[in-house]
mmCIF entry with sequence, helices, sheets and N, C-alpha, C, O atoms, coordinates in Angstrom:
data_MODEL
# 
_entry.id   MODEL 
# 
_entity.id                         1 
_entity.type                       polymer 
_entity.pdbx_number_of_molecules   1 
# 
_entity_poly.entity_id                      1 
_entity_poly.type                           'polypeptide(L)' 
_entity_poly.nstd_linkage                   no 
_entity_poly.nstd_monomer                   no 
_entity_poly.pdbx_seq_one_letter_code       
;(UNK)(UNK)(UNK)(UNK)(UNK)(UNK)(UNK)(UNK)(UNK)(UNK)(UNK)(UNK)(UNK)(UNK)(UNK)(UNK)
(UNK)(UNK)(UNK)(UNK)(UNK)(UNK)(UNK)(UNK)(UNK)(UNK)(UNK)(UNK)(UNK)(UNK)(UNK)(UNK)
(UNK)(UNK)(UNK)(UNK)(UNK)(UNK)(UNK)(UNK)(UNK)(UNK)(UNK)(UNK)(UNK)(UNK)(UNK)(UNK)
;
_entity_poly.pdbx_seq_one_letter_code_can   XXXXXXXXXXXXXXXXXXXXXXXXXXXXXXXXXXXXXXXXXXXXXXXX 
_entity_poly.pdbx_strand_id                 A 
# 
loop_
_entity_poly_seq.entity_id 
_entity_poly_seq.num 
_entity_poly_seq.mon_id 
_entity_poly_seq.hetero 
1 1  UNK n 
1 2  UNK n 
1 3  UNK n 
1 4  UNK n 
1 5  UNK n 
1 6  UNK n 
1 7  UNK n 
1 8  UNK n 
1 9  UNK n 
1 10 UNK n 
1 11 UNK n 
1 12 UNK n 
1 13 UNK n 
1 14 UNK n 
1 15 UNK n 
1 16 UNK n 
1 17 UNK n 
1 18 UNK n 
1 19 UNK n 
1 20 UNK n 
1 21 UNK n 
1 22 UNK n 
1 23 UNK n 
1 24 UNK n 
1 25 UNK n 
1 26 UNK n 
1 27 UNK n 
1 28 UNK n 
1 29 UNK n 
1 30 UNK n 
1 31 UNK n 
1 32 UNK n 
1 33 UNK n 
1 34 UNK n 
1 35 UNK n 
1 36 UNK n 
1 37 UNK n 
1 38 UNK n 
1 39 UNK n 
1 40 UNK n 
1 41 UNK n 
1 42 UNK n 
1 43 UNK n 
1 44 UNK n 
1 45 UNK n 
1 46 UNK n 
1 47 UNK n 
1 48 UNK n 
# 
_struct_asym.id          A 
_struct_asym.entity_id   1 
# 
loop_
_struct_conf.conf_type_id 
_struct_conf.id 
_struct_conf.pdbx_PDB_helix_id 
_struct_conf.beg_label_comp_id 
_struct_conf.beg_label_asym_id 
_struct_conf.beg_label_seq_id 
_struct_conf.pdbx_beg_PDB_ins_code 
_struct_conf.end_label_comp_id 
_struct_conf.end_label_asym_id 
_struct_conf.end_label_seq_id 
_struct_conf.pdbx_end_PDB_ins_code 
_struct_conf.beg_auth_comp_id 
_struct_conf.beg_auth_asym_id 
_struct_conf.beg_auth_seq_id 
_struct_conf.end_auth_comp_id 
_struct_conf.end_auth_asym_id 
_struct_conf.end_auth_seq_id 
_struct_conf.pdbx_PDB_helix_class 
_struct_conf.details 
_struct_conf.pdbx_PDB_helix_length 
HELX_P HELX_P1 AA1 UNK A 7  ? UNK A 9  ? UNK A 7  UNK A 9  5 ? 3  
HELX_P HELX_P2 AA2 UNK A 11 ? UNK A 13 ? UNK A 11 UNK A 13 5 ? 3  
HELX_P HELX_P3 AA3 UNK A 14 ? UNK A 23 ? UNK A 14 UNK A 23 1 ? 10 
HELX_P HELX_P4 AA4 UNK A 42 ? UNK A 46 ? UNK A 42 UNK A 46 1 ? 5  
# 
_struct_conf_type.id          HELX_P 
_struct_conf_type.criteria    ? 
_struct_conf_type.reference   ? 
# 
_struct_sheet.id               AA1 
_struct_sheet.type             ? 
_struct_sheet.number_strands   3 
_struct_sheet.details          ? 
# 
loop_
_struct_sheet_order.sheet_id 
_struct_sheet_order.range_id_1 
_struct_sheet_order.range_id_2 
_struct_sheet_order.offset 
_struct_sheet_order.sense 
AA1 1 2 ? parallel      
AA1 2 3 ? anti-parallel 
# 
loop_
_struct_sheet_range.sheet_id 
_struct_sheet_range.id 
_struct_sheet_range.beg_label_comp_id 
_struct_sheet_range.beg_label_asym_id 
_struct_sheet_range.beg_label_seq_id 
_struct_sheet_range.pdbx_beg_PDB_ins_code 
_struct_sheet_range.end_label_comp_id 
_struct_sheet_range.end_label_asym_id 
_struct_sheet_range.end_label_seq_id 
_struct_sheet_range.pdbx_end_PDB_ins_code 
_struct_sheet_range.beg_auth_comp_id 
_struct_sheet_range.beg_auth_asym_id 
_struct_sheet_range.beg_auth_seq_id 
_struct_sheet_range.end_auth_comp_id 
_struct_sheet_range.end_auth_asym_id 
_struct_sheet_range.end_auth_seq_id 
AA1 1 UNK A 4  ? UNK A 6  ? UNK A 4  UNK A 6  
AA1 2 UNK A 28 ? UNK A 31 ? UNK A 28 UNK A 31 
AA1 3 UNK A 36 ? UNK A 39 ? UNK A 36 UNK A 39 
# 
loop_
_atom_site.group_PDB 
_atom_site.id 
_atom_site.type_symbol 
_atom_site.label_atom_id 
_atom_site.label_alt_id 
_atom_site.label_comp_id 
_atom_site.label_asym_id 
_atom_site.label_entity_id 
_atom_site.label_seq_id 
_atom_site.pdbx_PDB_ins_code 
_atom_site.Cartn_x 
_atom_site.Cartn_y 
_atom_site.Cartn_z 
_atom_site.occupancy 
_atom_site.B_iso_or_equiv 
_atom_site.pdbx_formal_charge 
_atom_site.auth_seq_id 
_atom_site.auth_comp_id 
_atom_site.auth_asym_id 
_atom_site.auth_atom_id 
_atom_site.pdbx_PDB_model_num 
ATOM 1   N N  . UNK A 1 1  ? 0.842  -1.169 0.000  1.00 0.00 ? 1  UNK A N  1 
ATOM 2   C CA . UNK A 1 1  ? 0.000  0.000  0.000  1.00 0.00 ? 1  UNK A CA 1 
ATOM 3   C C  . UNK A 1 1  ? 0.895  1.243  0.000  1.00 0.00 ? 1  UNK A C  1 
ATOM 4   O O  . UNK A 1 1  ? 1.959  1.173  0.614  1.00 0.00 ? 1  UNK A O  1 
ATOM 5   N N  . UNK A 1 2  ? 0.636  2.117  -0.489 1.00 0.00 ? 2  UNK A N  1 
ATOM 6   C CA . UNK A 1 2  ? 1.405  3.551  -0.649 1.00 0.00 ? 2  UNK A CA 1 
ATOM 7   C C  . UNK A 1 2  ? 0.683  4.910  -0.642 1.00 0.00 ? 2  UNK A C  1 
ATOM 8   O O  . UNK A 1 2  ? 0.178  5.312  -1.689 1.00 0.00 ? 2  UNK A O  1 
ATOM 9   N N  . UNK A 1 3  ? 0.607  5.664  0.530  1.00 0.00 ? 3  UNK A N  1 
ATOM 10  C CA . UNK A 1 3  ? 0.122  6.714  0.736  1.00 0.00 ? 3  UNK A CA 1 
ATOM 11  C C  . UNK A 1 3  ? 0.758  8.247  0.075  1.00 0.00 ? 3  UNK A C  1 
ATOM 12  O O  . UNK A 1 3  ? 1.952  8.107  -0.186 1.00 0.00 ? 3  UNK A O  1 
ATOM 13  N N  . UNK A 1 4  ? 0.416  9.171  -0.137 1.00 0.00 ? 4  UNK A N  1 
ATOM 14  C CA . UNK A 1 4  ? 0.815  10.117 -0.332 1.00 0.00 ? 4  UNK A CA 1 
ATOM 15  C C  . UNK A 1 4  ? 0.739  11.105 0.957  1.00 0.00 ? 4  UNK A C  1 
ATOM 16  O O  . UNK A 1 4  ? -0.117 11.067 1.840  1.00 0.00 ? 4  UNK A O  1 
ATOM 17  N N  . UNK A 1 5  ? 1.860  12.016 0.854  1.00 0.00 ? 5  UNK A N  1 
ATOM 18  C CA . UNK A 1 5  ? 2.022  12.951 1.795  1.00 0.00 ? 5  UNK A CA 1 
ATOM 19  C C  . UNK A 1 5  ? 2.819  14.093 1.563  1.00 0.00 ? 5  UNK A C  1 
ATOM 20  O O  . UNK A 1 5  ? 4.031  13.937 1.419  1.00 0.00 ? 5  UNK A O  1 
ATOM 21  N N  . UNK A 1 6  ? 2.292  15.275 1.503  1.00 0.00 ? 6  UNK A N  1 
ATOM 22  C CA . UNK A 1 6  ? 2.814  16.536 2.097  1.00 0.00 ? 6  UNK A CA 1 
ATOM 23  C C  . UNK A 1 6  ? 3.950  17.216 2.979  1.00 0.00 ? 6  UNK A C  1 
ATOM 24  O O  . UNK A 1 6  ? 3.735  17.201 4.191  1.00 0.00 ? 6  UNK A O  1 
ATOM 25  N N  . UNK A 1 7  ? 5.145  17.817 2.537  1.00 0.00 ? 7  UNK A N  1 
ATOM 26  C CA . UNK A 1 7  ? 5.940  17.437 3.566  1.00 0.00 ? 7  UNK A CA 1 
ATOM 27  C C  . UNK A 1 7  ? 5.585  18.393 4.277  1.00 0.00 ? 7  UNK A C  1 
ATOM 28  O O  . UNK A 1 7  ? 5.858  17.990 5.408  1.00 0.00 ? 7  UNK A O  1 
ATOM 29  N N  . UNK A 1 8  ? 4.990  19.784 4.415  1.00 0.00 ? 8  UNK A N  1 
ATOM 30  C CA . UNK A 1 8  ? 4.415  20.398 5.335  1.00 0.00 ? 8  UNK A CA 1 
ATOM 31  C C  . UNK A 1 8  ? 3.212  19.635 5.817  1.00 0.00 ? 8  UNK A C  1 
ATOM 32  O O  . UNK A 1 8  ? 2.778  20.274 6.775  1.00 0.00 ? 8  UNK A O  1 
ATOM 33  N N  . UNK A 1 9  ? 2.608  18.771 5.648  1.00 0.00 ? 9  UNK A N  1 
ATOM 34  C CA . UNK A 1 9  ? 1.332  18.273 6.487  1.00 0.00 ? 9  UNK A CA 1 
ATOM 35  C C  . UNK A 1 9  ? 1.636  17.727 7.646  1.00 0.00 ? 9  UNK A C  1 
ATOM 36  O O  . UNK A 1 9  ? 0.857  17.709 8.598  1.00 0.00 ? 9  UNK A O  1 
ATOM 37  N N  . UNK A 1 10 ? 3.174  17.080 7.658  1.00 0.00 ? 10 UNK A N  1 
ATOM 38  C CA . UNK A 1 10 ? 3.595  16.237 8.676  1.00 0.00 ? 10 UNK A CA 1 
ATOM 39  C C  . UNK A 1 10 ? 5.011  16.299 9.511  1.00 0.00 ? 10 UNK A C  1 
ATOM 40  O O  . UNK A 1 10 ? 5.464  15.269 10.010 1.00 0.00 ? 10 UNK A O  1 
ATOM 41  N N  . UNK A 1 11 ? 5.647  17.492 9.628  1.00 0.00 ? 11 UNK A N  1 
ATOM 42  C CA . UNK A 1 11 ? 6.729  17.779 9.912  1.00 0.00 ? 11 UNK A CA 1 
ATOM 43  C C  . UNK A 1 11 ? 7.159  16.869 10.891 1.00 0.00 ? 11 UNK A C  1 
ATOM 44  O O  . UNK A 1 11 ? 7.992  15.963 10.868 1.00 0.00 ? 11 UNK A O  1 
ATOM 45  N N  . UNK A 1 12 ? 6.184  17.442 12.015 1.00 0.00 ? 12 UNK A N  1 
ATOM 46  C CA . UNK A 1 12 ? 6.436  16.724 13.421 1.00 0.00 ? 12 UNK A CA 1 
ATOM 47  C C  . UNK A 1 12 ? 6.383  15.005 13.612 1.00 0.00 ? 12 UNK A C  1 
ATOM 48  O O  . UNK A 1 12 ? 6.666  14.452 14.675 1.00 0.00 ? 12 UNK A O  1 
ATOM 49  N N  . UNK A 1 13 ? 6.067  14.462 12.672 1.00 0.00 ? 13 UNK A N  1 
ATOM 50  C CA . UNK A 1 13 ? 5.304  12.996 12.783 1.00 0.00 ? 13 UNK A CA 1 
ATOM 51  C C  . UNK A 1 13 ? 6.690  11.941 12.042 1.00 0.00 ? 13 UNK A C  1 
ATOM 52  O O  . UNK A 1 13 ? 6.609  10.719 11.921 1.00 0.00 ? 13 UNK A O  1 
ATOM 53  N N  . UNK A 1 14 ? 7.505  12.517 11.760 1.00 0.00 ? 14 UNK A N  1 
ATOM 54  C CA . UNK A 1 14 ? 8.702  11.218 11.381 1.00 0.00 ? 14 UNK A CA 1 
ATOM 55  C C  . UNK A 1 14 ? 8.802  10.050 12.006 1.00 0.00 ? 14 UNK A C  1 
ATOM 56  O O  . UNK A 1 14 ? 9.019  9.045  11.328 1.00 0.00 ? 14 UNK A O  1 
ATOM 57  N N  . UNK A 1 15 ? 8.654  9.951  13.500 1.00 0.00 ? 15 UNK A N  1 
ATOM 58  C CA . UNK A 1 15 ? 8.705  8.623  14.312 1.00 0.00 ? 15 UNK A CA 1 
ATOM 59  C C  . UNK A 1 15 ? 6.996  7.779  13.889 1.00 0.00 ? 15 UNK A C  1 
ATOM 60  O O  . UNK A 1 15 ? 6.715  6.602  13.665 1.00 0.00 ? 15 UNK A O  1 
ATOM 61  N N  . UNK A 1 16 ? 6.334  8.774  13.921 1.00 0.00 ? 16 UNK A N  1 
ATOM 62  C CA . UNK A 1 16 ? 5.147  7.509  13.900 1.00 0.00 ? 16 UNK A CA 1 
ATOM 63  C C  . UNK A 1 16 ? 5.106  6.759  12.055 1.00 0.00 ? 16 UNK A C  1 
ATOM 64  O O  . UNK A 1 16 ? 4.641  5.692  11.656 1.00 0.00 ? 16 UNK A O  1 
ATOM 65  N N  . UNK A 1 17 ? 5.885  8.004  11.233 1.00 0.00 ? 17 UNK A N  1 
ATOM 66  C CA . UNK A 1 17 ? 5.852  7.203  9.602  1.00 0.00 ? 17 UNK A CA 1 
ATOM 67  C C  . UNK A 1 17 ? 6.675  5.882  10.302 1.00 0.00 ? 17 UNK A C  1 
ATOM 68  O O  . UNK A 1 17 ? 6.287  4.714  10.295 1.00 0.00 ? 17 UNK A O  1 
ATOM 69  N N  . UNK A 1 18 ? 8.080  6.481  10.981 1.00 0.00 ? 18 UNK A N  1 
ATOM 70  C CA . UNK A 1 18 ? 8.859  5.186  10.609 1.00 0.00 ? 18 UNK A CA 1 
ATOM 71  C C  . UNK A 1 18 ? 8.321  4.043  10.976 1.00 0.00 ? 18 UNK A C  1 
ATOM 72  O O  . UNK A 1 18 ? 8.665  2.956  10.513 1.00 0.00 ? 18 UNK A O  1 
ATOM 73  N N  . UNK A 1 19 ? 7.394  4.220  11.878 1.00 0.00 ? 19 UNK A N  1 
ATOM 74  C CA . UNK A 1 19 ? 6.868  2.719  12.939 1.00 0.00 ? 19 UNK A CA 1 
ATOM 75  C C  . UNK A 1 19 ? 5.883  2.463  12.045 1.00 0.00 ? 19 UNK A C  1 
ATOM 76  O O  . UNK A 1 19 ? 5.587  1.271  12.121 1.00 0.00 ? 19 UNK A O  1 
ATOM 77  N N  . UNK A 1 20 ? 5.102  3.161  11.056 1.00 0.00 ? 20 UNK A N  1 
ATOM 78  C CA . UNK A 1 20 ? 4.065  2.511  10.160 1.00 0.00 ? 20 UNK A CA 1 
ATOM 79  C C  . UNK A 1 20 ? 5.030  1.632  8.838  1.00 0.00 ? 20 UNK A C  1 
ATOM 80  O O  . UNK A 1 20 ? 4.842  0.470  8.475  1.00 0.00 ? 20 UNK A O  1 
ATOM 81  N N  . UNK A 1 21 ? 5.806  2.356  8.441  1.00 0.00 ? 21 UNK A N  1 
ATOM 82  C CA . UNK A 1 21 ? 6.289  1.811  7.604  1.00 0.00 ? 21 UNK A CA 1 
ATOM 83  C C  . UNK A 1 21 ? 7.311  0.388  8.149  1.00 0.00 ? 21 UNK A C  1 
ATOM 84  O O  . UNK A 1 21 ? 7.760  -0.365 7.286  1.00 0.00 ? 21 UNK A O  1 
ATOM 85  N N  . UNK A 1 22 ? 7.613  0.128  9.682  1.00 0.00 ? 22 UNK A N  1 
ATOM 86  C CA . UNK A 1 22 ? 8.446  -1.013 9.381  1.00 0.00 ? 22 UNK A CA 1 
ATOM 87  C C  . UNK A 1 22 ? 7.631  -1.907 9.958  1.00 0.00 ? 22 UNK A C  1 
ATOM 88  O O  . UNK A 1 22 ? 7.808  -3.090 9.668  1.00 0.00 ? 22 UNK A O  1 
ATOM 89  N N  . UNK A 1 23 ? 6.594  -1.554 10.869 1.00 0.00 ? 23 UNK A N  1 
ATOM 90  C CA . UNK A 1 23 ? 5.865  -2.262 11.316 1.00 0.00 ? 23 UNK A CA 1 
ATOM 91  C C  . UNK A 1 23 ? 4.848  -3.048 10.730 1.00 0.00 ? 23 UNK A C  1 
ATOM 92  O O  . UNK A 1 23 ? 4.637  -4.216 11.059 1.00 0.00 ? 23 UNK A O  1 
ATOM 93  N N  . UNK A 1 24 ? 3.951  -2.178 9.513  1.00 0.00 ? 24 UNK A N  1 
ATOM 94  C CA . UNK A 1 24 ? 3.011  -2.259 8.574  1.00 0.00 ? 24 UNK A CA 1 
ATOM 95  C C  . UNK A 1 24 ? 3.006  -2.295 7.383  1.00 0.00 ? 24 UNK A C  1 
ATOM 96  O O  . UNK A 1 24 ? 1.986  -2.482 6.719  1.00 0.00 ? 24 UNK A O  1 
ATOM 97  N N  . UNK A 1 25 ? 4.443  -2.076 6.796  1.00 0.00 ? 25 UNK A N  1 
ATOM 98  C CA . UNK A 1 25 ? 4.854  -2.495 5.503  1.00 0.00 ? 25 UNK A CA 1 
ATOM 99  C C  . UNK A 1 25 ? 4.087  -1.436 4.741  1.00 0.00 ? 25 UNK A C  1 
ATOM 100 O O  . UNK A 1 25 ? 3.652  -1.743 3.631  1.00 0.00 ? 25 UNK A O  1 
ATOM 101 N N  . UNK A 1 26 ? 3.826  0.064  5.333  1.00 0.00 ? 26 UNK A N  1 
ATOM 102 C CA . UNK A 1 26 ? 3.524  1.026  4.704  1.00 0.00 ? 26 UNK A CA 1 
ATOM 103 C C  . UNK A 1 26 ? 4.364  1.337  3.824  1.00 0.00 ? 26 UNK A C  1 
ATOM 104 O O  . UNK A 1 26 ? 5.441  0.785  4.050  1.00 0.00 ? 26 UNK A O  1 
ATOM 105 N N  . UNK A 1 27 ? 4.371  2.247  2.523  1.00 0.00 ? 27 UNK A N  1 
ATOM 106 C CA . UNK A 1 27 ? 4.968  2.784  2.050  1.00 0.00 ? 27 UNK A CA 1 
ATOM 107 C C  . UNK A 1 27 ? 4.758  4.253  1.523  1.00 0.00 ? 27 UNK A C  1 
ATOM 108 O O  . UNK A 1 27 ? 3.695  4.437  0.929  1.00 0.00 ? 27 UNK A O  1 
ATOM 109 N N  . UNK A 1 28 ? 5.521  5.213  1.638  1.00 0.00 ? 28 UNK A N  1 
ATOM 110 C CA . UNK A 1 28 ? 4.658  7.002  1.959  1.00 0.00 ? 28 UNK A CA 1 
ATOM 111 C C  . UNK A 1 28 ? 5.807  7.486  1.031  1.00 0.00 ? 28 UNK A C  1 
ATOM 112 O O  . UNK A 1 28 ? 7.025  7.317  1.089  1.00 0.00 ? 28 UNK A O  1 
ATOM 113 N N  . UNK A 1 29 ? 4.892  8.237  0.033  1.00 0.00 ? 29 UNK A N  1 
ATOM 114 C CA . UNK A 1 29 ? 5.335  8.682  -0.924 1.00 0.00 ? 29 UNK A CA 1 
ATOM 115 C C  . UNK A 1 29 ? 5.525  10.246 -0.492 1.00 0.00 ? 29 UNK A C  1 
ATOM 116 O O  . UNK A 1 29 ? 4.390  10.719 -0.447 1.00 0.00 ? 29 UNK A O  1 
ATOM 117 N N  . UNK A 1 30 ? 6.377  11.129 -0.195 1.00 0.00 ? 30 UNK A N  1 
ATOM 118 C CA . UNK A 1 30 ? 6.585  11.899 0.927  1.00 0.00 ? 30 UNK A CA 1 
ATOM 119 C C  . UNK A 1 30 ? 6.779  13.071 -0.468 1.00 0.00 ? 30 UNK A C  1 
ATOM 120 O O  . UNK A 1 30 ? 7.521  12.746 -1.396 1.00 0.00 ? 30 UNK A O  1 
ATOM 121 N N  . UNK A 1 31 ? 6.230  14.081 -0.486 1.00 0.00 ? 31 UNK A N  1 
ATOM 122 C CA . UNK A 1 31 ? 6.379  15.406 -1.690 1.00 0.00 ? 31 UNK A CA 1 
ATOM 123 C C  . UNK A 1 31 ? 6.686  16.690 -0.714 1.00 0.00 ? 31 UNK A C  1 
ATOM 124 O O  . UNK A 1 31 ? 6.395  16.899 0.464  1.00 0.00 ? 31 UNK A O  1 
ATOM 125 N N  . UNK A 1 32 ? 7.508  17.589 -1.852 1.00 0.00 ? 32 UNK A N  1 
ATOM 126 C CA . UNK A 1 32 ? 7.556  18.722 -1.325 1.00 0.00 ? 32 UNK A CA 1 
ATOM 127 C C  . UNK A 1 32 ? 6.766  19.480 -2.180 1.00 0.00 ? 32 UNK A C  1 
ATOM 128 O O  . UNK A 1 32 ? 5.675  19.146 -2.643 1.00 0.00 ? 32 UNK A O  1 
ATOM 129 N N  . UNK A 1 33 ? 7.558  20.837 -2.423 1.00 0.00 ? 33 UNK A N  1 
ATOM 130 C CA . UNK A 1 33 ? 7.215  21.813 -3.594 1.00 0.00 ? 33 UNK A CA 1 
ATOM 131 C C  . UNK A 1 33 ? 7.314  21.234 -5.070 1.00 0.00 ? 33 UNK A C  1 
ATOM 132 O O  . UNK A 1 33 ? 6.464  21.286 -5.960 1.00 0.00 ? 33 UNK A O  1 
ATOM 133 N N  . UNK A 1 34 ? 8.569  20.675 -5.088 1.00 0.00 ? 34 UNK A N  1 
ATOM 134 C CA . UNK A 1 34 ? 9.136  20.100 -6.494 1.00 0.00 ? 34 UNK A CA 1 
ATOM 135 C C  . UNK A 1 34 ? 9.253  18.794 -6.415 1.00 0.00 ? 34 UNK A C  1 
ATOM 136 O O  . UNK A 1 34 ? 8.652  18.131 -7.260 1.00 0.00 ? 34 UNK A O  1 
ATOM 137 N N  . UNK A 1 35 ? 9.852  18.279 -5.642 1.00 0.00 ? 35 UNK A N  1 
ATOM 138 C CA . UNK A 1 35 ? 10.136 16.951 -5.820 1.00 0.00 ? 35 UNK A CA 1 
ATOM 139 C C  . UNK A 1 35 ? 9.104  16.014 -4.906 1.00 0.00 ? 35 UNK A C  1 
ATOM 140 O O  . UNK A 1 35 ? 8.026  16.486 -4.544 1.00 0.00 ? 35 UNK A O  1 
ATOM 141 N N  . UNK A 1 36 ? 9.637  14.194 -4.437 1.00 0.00 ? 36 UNK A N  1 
ATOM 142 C CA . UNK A 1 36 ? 9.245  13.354 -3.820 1.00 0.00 ? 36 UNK A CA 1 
ATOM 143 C C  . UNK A 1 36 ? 10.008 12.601 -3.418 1.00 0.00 ? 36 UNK A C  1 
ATOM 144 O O  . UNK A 1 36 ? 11.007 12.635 -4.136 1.00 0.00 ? 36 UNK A O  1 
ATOM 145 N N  . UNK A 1 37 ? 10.111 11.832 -2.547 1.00 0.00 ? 37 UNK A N  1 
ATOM 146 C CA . UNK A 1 37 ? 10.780 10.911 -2.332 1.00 0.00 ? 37 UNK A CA 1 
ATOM 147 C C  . UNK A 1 37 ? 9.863  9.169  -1.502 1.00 0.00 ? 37 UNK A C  1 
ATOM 148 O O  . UNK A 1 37 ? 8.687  9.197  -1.140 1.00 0.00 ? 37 UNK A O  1 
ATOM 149 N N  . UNK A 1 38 ? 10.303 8.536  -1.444 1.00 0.00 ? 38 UNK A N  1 
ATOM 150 C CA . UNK A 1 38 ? 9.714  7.220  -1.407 1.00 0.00 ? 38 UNK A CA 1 
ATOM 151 C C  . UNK A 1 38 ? 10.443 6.504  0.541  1.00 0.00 ? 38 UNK A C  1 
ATOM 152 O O  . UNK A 1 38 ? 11.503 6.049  0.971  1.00 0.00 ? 38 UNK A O  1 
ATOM 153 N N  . UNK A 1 39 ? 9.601  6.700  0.879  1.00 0.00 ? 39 UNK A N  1 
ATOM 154 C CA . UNK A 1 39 ? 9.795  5.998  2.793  1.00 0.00 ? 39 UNK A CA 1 
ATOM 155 C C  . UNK A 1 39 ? 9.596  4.671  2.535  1.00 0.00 ? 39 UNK A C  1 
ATOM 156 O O  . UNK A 1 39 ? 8.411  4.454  2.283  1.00 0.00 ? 39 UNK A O  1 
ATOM 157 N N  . UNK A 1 40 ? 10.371 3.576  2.493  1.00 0.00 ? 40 UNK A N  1 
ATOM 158 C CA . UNK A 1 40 ? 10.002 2.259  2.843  1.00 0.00 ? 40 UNK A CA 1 
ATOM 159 C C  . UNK A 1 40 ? 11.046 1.982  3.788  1.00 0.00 ? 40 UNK A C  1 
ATOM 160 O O  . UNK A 1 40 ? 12.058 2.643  4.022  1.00 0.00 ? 40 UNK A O  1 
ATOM 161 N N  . UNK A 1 41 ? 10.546 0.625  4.427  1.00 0.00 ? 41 UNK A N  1 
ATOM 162 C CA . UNK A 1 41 ? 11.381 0.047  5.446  1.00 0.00 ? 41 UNK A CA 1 
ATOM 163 C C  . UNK A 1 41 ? 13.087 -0.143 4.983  1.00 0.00 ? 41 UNK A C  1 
ATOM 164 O O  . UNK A 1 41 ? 13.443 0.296  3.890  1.00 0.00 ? 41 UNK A O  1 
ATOM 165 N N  . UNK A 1 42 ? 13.701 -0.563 5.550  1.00 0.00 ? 42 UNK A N  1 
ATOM 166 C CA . UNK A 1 42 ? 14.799 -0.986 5.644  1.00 0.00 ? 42 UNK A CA 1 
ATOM 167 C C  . UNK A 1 42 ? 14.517 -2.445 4.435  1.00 0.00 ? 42 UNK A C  1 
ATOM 168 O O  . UNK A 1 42 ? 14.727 -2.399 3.223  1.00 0.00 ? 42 UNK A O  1 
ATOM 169 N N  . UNK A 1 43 ? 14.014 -3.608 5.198  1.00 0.00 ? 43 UNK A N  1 
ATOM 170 C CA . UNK A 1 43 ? 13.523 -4.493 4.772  1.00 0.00 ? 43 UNK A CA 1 
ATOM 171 C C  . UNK A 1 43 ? 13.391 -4.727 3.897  1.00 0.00 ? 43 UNK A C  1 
ATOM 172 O O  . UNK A 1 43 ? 13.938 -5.663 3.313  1.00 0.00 ? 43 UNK A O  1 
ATOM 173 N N  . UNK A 1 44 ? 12.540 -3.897 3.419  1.00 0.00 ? 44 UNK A N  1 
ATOM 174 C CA . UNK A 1 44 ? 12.141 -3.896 1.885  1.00 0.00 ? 44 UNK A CA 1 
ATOM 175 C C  . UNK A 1 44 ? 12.978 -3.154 0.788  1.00 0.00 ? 44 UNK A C  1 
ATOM 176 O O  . UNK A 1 44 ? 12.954 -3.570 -0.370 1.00 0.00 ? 44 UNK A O  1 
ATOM 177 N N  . UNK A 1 45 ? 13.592 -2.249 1.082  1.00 0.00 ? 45 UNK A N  1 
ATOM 178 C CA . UNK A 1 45 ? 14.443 -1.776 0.170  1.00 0.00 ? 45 UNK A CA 1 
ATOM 179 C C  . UNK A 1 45 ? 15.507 -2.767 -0.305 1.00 0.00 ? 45 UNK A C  1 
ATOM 180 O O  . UNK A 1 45 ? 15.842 -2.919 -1.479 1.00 0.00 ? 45 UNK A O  1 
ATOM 181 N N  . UNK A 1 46 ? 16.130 -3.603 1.044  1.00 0.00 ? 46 UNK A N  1 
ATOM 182 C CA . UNK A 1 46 ? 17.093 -4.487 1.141  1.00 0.00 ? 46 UNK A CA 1 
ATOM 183 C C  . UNK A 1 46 ? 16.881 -5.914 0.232  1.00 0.00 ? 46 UNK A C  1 
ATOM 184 O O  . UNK A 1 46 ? 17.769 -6.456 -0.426 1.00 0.00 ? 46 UNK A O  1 
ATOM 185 N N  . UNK A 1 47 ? 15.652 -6.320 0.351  1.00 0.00 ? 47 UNK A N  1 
ATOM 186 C CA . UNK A 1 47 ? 14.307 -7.499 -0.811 1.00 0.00 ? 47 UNK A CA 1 
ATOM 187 C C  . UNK A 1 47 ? 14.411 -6.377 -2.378 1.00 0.00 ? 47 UNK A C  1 
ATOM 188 O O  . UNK A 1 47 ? 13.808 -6.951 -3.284 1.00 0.00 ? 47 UNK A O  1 
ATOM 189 N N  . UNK A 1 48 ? 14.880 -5.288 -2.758 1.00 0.00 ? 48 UNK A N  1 
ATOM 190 C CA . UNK A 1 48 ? 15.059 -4.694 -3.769 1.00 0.00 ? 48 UNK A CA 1 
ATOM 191 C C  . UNK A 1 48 ? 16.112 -5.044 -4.782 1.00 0.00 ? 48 UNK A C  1 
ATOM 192 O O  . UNK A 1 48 ? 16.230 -4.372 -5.807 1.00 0.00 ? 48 UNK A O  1 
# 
């Protein structure tokens, strides 16, 4: 599953992405102004 996100929507919240994403196999597609970048676990990048 892969959510989208705002990087002003969530400044403060980095610890609870990381615990969704290693815990829940989330994956958060994290945007700014211009760009994006992609949050997955450790795990899974490593299965890449």
């Amino acid at each position: 599953m892969r959510q989208k996100l705002n990087i002003t929507d969530h400044p403060e919240d980095l610890n609870n992405l990381i615990k969704s994403v290693t815990e829940e196999d989330v994956i958060y597609e994290i945007q700014s102004q211009n760009d994006s970048a992609i949050l997955i676990s450790q795990k899974s990048y490593e299965n890449l």
